[in-house]
N, C-alpha and C positions, 0 to 999 in steps of 0.2 A: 678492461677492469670489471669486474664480478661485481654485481649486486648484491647488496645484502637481503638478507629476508625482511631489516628494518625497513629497509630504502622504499624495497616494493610494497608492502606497506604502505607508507608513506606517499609513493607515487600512487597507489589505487585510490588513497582517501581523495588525493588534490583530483584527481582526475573524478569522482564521483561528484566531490564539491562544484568542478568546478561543468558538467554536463547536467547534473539536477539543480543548480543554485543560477546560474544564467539563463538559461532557458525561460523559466519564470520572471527573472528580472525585464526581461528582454519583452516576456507575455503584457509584463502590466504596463511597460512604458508603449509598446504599441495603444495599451487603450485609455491611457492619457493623451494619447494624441492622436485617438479617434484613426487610429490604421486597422480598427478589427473590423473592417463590412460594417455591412447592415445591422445583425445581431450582435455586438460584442460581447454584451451578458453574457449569451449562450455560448461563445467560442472560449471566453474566460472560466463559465464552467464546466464544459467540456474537457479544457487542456489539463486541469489541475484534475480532475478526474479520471482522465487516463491516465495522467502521471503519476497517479497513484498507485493505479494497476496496475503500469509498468515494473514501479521501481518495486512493489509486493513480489509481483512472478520473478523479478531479478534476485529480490533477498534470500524466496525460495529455494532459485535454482544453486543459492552459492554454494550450500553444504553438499548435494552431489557434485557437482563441480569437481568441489573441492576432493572428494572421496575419490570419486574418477581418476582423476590428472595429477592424484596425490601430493597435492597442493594443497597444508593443511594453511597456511599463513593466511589463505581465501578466508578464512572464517571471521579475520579479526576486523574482514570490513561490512559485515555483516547486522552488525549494530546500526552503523553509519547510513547503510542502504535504508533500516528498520524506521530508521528516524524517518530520514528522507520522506519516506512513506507514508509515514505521520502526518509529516510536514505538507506535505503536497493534501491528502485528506483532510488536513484542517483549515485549508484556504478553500477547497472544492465545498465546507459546507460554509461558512465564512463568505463566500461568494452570493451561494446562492441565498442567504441569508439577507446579506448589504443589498446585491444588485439585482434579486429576484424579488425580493417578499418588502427590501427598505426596513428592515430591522423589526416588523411586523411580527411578533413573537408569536401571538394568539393565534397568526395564522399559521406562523409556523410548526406552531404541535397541531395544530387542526390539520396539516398536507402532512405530520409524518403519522398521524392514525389514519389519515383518511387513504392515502396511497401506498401499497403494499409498497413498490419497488423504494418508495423512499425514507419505511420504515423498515427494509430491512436492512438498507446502506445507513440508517444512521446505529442499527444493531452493530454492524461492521464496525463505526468508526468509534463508539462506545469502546469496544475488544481493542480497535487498534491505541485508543487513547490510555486504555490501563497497561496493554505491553508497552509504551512508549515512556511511561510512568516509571514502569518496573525495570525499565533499561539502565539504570542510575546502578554502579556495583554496591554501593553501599544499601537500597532497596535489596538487590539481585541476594547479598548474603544473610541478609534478614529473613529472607523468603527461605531460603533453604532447599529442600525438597520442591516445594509448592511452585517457587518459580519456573522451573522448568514445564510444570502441566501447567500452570497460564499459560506460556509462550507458545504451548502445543496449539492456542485455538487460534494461530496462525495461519493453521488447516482450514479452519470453518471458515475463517475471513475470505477467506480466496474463493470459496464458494458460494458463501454470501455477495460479494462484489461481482463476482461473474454472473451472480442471476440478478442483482439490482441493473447492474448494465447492460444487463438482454432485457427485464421489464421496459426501461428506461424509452426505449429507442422505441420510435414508433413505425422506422421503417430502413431499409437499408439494414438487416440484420445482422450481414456476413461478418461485418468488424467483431460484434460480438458474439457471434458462433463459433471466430478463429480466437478468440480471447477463450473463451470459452473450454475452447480444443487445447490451446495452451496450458488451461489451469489443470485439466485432466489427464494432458501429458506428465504435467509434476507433479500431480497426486498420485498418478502408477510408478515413478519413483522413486516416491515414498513408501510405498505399498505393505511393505514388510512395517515399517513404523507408524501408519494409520493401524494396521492389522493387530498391534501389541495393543496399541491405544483404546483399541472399542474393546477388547480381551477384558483391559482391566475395569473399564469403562463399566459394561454390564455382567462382569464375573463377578 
């Protein structure tokens, strides 16, 4: 029997739901019950931090993908990735907020001037929380024109996040030099639509 273009659709959402939405479930009930080591703070901010990363480079990669394998249906889960992405960056600073600092406010704008890498991840997650906002169609039509060049600084996000997570690390660098390698593999296949964008940028 032939799939429809709905169905797969459909199948991609449940499957995105259901590999970004457990995984996490599965993170906090380990450190309710004390299975994360030694450190569980730092493996709980950790996990939601690269799954942040993850599911950004996977959003990116949809629209070639999709151009590729001409497979335009890829596009319409593309949102769902966006959130996700949100999702997971809103808990990574939420994390480090509750189980780093204890809801410590004062200290916590004092660590995002005082340290570079963790004011430029919270620049990142600023960007990622107004594309998250503007994800709503009813925003999307409002916006017009405009929405389209906000969603573009999904570009800077990914470079912003690849250099807070190389600051980050204080040692064992390779994870994020091949994260790194990742983001700049997707930014040369963007190459021709970064290249329009700084055109009109400083034309």
């Amino acid at each position: 029997m032939k799939i429809s273009i709905k169905q797969k659709v459909l199948l991609l959402k449940l499957l995105i739901h259901i590999s970004a939405f457990l995984p996490l479930a599965y993170l906090y009930y380990q450190a309710l019950n004390d299975q994360l080591g030694a450190d569980p703070v730092q493996r709980v901010i950790h996990f939601t931090g690269i799954g942040a990363f993850n599911l950004l480079l996977l959003t990116l990669t949809v629209s070639p993908l999709a151009k590729y394998f001409k497979r335009g249906y890829l596009l319409q889960v593309r949102r769902l990735l966006g959130l996700y992405t949100f999702f997971y960056a809103l808990f990574h600073v939420l994390n480090f907020l509750a189980f780093d600092l204890q809801f410590a406010w004062g200290v916590f704008i004092g660590e995002v001037f005082k340290r570079p890498y963790i004011s430029i991840g919270m620049v990142a997650f600023l960007l990622l929380s107004a594309l998250a906002i503007t994800s709503l169609n009813s925003i999307k039509r409002k916006m017009g024109r405009a929405w389209q060049s906000l969603h573009n600084f999904s570009y800077l996000i990914l470079i912003l996040i690849a250099v807070h997570f190389y600051w980050s690390v204080k040692s064992e660098i390779l994870v994020p030099l091949f994260y790194g390698l990742l983001s700049f593999t997707i930014l040369l296949f963007r190459y021709k639509k970064l290249q329009q964008l700084f055109m009109r940028l400083f034309s």
